[in-house]
C-alpha positions, -999 to +999 in steps of 0.1 A: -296+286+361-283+252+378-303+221+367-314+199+395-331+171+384-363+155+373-395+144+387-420+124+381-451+104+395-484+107+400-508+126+422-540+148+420-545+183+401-564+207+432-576+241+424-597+262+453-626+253+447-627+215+443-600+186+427-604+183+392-584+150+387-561+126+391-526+131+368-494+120+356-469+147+357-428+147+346-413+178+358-377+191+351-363+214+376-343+244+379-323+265+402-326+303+388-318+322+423-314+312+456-347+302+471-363+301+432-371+269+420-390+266+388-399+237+365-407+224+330-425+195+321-459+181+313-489+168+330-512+140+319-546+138+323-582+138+310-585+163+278-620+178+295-600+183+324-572+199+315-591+224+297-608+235+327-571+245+342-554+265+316-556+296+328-563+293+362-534+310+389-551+288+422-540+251+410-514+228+429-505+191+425-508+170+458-484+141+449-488+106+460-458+109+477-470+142+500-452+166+480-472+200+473-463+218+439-476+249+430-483+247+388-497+276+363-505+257+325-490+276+298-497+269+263 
């Protein structure tokens, strides 16, 4: 596992169906394979919200700087 750094920002949590608000995320990345990338962090955001995502496998984070993330909640 080779660390690779952090990230943080701001953006908006998606799922399939329809946005479900706008977050704060701080993300530490990792390395575990070549071509794997996972990450470790927290996301900020309303508490009604967030409870709507745990558990849902279709959510990503558009970030205001274009960046895409794919994110699963885990508790």
């Amino acid at each position: 596992m080779q660390y690779l750094g952090s990230l943080r920002g701001s953006g908006e949590l998606l799922g399939d169906a329809a946005p479900l608000g706008r977050v704060e995320y701080e993300f530490d990345g990792y390395l575990m394979k070549p071509g794997e990338v996972v990450a470790s962090g927290e996301i900020r955001m309303d508490a009604a919200q967030i409870n709507v995502a745990f558990g849902r496998r279709d959510l990503r984070l558009q970030a205001d700087d274009g960046r895409m993330l794919e994110v699963h909640f885990s508790g």
